[in-house]
ZAZA-320907 format. One record per residue: x, y, z negated of N, C-alpha, C in turn; residue in one letter. Coordinates in steps of 0.05 Angstrom, whole numbers, plus 5000, padded with zeros to 4 digits. Layout:
! residues N
XYZXYZXYZa...
This chain:
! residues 464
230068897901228268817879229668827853x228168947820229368907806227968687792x229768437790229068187765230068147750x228667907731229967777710229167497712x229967277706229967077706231366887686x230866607681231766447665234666367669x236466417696237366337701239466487700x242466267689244866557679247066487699x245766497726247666537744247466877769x244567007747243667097762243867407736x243467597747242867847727240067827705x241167917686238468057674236867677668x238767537656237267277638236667347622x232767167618232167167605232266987582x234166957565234666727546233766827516x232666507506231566497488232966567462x235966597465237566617446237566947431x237467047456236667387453234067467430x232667267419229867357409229667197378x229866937386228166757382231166777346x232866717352234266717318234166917307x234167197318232967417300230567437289x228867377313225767407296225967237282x226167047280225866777250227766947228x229467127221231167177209229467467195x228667577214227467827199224067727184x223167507202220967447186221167197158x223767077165223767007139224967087111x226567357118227167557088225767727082x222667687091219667807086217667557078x219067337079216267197071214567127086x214667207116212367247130210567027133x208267077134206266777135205166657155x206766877184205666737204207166967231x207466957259208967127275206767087292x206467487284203967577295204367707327x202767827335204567997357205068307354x205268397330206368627318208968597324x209868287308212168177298213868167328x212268107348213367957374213668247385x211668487384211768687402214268837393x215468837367217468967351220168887364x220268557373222568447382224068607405x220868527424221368657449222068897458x220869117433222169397439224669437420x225669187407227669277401230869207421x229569047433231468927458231269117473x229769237490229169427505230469657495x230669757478232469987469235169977457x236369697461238569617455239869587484x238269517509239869567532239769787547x238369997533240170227550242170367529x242870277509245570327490246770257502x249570297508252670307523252370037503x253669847514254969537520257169597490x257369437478259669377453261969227460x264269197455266269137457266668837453x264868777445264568407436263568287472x261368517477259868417512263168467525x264068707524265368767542268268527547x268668497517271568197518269867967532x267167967525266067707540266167657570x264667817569264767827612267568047622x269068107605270668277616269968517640x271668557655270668767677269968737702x268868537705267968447734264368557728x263968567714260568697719260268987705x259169127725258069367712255669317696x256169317670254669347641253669537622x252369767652250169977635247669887647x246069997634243670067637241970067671x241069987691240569947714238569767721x238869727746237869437762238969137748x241269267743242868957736243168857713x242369127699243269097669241269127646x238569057658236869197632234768967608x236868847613237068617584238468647574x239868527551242868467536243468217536x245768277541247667967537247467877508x247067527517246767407496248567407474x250667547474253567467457253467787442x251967927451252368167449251068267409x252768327393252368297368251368417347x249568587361247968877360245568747357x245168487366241468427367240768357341x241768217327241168227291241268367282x243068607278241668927267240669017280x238868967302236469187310233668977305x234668727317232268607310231268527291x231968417273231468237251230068507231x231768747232229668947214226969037223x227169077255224869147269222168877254x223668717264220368477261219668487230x221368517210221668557191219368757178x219668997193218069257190216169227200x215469067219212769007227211068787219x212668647202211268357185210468537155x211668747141210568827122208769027132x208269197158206769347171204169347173x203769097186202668837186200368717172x201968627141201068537118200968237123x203068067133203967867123206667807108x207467987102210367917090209567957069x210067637048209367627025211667737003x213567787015217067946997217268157009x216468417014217068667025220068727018x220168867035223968897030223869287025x224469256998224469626990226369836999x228869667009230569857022230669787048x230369907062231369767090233769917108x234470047090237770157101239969947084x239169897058241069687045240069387062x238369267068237569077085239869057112x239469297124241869247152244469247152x244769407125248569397114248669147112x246369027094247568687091246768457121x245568567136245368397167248868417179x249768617166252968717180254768457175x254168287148256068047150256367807167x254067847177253267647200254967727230x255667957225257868147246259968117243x260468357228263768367225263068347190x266168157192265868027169267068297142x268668507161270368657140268168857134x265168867144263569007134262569097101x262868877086261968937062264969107050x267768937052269769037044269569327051x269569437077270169737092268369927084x265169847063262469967062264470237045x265470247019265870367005267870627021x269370577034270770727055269670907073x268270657084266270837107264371037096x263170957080260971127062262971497053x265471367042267071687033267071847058x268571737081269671817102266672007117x263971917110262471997116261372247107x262672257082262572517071262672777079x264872697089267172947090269272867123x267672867147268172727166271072897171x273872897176275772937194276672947215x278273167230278873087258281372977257x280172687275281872467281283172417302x285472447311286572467343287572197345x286072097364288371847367289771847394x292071757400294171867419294371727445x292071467438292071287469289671347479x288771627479286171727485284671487519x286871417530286371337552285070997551x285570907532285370627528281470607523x281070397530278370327528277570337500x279370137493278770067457278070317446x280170497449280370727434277670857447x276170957468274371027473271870937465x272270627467269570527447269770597422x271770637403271370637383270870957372x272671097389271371407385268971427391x266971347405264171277406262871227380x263771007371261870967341262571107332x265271177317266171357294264971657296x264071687321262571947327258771847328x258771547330255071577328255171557292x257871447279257271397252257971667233x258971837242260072117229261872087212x264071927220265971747211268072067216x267672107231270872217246269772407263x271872607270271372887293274472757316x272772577333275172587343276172687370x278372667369279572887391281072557408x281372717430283472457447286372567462x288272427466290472487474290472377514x289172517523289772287553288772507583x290372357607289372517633285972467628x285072777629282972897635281172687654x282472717685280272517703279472187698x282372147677282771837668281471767651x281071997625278271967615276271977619x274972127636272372227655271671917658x273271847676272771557694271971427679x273071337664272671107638270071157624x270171307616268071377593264871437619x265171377642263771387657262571067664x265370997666265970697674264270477662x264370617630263670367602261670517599x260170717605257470807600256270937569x258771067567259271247542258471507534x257771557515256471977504257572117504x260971997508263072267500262372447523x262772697510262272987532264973107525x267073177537268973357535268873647526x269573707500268773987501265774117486x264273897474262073867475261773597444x262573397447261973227417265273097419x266573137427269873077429271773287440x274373297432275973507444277973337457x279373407482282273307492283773437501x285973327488289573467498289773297516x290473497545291373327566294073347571x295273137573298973177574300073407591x298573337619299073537639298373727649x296173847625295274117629294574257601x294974377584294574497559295974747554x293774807553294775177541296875067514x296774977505298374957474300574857487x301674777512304474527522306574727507x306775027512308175147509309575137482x307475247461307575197432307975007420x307774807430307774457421311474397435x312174407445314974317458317174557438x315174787443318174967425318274907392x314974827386316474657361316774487351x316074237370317374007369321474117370x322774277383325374277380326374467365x323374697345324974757314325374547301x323374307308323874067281327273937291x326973837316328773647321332373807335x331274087331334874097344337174097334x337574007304339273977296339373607295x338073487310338273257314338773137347x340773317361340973217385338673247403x337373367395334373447425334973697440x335373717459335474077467332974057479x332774397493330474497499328874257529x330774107546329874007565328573757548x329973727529328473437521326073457513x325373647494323473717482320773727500x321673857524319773807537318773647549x320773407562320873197573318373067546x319673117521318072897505314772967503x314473177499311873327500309873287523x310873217541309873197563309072827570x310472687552310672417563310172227534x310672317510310172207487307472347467x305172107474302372227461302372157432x303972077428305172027399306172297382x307972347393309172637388306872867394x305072927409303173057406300873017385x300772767384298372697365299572837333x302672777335303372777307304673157307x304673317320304573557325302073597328x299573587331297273677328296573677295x297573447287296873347262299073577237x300973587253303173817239302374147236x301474137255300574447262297574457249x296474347236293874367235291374467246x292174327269290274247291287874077296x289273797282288873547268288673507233x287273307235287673207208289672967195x288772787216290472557207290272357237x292172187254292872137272291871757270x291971697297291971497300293671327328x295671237328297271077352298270787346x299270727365299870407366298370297375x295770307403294170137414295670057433x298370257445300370147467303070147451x304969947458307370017451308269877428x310569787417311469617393311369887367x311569827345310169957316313070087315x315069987321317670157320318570387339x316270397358317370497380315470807360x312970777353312971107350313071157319x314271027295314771037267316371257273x319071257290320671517277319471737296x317171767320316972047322315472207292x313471897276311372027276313772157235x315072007231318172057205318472367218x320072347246320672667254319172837248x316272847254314473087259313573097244x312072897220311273007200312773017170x314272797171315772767148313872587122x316172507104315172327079313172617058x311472457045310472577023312672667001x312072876984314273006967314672826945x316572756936317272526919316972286928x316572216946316971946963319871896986x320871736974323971646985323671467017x321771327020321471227047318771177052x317971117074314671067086314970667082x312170627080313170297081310770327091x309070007096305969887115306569607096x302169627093301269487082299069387096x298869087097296668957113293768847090x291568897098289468777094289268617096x288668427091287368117096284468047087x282068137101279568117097278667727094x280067507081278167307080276067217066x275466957080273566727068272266807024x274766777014274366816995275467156981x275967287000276467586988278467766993x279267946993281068137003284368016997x285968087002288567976999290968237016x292668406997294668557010296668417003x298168447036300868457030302968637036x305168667041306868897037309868867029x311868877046312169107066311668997102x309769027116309468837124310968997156x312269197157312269367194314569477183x315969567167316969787163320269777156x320069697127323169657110323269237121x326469287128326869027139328168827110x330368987099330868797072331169017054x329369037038329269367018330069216996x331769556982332269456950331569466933x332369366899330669306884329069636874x330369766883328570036879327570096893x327470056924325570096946323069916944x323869656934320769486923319469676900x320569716880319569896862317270066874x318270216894317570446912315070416931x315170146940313270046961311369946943x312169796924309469786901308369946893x309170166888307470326870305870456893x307170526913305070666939302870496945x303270166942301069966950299769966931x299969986905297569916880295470176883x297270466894295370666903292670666926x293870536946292870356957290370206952x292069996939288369766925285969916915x287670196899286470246884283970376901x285270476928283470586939280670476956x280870226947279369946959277669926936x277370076910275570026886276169766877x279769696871281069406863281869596840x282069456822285069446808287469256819x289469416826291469196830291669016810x292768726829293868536810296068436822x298368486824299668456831302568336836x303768126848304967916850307467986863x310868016854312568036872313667756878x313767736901314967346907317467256914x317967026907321066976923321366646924x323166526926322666326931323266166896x323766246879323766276861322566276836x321966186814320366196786321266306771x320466556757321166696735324766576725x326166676751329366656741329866356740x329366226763330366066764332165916791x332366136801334566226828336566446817x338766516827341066736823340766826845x339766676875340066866889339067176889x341667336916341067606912337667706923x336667586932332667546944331767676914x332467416897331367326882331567536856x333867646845335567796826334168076841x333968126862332168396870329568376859x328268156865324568136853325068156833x326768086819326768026786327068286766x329268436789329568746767327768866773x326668886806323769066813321569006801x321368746785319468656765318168796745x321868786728322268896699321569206704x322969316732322769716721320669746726x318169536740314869666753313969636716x314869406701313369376679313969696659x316169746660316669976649314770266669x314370276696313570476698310470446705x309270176707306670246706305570046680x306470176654304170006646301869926639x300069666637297569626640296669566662x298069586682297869486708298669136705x297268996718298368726720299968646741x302368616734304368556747305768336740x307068206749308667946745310267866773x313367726765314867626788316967596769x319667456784318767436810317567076807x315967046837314566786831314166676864x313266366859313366346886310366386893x309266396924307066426932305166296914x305565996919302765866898302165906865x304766036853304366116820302466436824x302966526849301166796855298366806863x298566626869295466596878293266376858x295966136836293666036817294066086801x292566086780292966136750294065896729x292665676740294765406722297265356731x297565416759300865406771301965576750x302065856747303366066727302666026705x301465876693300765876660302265636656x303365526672304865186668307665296668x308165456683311265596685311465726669x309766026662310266156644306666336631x306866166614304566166592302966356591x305666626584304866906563305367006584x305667006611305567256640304967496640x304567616653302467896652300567956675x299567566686297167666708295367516712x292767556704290467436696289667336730x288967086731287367056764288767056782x287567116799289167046832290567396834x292567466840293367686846291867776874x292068036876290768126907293468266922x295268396912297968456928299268296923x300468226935303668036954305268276950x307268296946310868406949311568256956x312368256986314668106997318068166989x319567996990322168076988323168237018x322168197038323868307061321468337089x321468467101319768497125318668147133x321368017133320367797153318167627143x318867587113316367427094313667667096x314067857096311168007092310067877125x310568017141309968017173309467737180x310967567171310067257178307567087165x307967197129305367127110303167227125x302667397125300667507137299667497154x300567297183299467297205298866997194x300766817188299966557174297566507163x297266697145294466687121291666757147x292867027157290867037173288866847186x290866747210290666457226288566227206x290266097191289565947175286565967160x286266187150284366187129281966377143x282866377179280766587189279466857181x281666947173281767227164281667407187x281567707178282267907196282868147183x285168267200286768557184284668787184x285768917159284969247166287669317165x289069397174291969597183293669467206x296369627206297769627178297169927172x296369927143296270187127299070267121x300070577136302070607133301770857114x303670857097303970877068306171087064x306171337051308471467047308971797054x307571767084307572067099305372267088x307172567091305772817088303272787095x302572787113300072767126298872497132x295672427137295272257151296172087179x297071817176297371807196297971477203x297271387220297271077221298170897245x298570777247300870637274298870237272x296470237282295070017293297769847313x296669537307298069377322297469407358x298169267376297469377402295069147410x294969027398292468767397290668857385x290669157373288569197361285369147372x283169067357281469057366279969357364x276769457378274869607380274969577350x273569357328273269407302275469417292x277369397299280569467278280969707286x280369917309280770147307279270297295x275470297285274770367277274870347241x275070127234275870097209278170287202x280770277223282570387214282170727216x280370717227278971147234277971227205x276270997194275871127167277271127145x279670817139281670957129283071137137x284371217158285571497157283171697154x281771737152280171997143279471987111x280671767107279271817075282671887062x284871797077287571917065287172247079x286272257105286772587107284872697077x282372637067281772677049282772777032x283772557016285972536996287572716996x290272827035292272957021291073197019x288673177034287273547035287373667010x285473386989285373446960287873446940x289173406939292073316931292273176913x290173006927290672596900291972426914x293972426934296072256940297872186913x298671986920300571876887299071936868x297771986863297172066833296571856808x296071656818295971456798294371326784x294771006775292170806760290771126735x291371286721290671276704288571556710x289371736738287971876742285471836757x
């Protein structure tokens, strides 16, 4: 028999939670003057066409993998947790209350209507709109290298229903089959996705001999090369991405952030006039975006490597539609430490003021003179930074990497990166906690830097 019932010990509940706060939500940003059964019939087929959509990554952390969560006998309701039912529903009843002719507020857009139902989601929605929107442009092929991972498969899913991305995957063939079978997914091999399989590719050949033109004057011989080719999807991802195969890469869903920084340094190399690669974290909160920096990368950099990492991060903000404002910190008040921390922020201060000016910059300072404005006007009057700054300059890896998970925590934030900063090409190194929406967020920033180096507005600067 197939059922449903009230009861959530059993498949396919029917709970009131699923209906009942959307419809009040779409009929009351219409005005509506009464819930008709237009309103009610709209609900229902919008639930109904939301459970035979493949399951979201929010259902899937919930019940984990003890239930098969497609479409079936078992499955043809949605889970109540599941975060999809306010953007389908709330517009549906919506469209059928002005349909209708009781919605006394018609709503004129109703594509700008569901962008803004998105905050009720994910919160980095409004921040990521401007991003996602470019990336949509001008979609890129995106390889990401843990082809095999779930996350990464859900999220190649959207970025391919949103035309975010062309992406390709790095993983065993049958291991993806399974999965993407498993979670009840559209990917078709060969067909709306491409994959490099480690252990079978016409290219293994061409990919190993030049992975060891790059690396044999660095201790690799020919056995290694292949060893690595064969076992590091890192090094393929970032050889796909070299050869232009790829556009711009994505790894780090397995593995510590150090473990694939120097294949991905080897294979593609720094941008031209750039001295080192550094990573910059997002901080999407409560009251507004917040970078910091260096947060993965340089462990104690000098006062010209801060120079260096700043100016790559204000490129950065900029690409967030910010103006930087920007804060170098230490424990410190405008020179009132000698320490050597401190005497680094202070000269990386003075040469940013000389090389960007008009940019708002100020340091060195401690956290709370960076973030208030009477803290810094009490210290020092005549400054050069109006408001709350939005980049952080850390003095050393450990303050960036620690601020940042702190602020996070605390102020219930959530990352977009780390945006890694510096390389020839696209290319990005996600934490291994990444979530389904931190990989997709992070798909459209790297497609909007493959963008960029395609066009050749990397570095180029506040004034261009």
């Amino acid at each position: 028999a197939i059922m449903a019932t009230g009861r959530s010990d059993y498949p396919n509940q029917v709970n009131n939670v699923l209906c009942f706060p959307f419809l009040f939500r779409g009929a009351l940003d219409v005005g509506a003057t009464t819930i008709n059964t237009a309103m009610e019939l709209a609900a229902v087929r919008a639930i109904a066409d939301l459970a035979m959509a493949e399951i979201s990554d929010v259902v899937a952390r919930a019940y984990g993998n003890d239930e098969a969560l497609s479409f079936g006998p078992e499955y043809f309701i949605p889970k109540p947790f599941d975060p999809r039912l306010i953007l389908q529903i709330a517009p549906a009843v919506a469209q059928a209350a002005m349909d209708s002719g009781v919605a006394t507020r018609p709503i004129a857009d109703m594509r700008a209507y569901r962008e803004g139902l998105e905050r009720f989601v994910y919160r980095t929605g409004f921040v990521m709109r401007p991003t996602f929107e470019r990336a949509k442009r001008k979609p890129m092929r995106l390889i990401y290298a843990e082809g095999e991972d779930e996350r990464v498969l859900r999220a190649a899913q959207i970025v391919l229903d949103d035309k975010v991305a062309l992406p390709i995957l790095i993983g065993r063939r049958a291991v993806v089959e399974k999965r993407i079978e498993r979670l009840g997914l559209r990917l078709k091999i060969g067909e709306n996705i491409e994959l490099i399989d480690p252990e079978r590719d016409d290219r293994y050949h061409e990919y190993w001999t030049g992975y060891l033109a790059l690396m044999k004057r660095k201790g690799v011989a020919p056995d290694d090369a292949r060893t690595v080719i064969r076992t590091s999807t890192t090094v393929i991802a970032a050889m796909a991405v070299q050869r232009g195969e790829a556009d711009a890469l994505i790894c780090g869903a397995v593995g510590q952030y150090d473990q694939h920084l120097p294949h991905i340094a080897d294979v593609i190399g720094l941008r031209s006039g750039v001295s080192l690669p550094a990573a910059m974290q997002l901080l999407v909160l409560p009251h507004g975006m917040l970078f910091i920096t260096d947060s993965n990368v340089n462990l104690d950099p000098s006062a010209d490597e801060i120079v260096a990492i700043t100016q790559m991060a204000a490129d950065e903000v900029r690409r967030f539609g910010l103006a930087p404002k920007i804060a170098l910190l230490s424990h410190s008040n405008f020179g009132t430490s000698s320490a050597p921390s401190a005497r680094k922020m202070r000269e990386a201060t003075q040469r940013l003021h000389q090389l960007m000016p008009g940019v708002e910059i100020e340091g060195e300072m401690k956290a709370d003179a960076a973030v208030s404005e009477a803290i810094r006007e009490k210290l020092m009057p005549d400054n050069n930074l109006k408001g709350s700054a939005n980049l952080l300059v850390m003095p050393n890896l450990d303050a960036a990497n620690i601020s940042a998970n702190l602020v996070r925590q605390m102020e219930q934030g959530f990352y977009v990166g780390p945006i890694l900063m510096g390389m020839a090409k696209s290319a990005h190194i996600v934490s291994r906690n990444v979530t389904v929406r931190g990989l997709v967020n992070m798909s459209a920033v790297a497609v909007v830097d493959a963008q960029d180096h395609a066009e050749g507005l990397m570095g180029r600067g506040a004034s261009d």
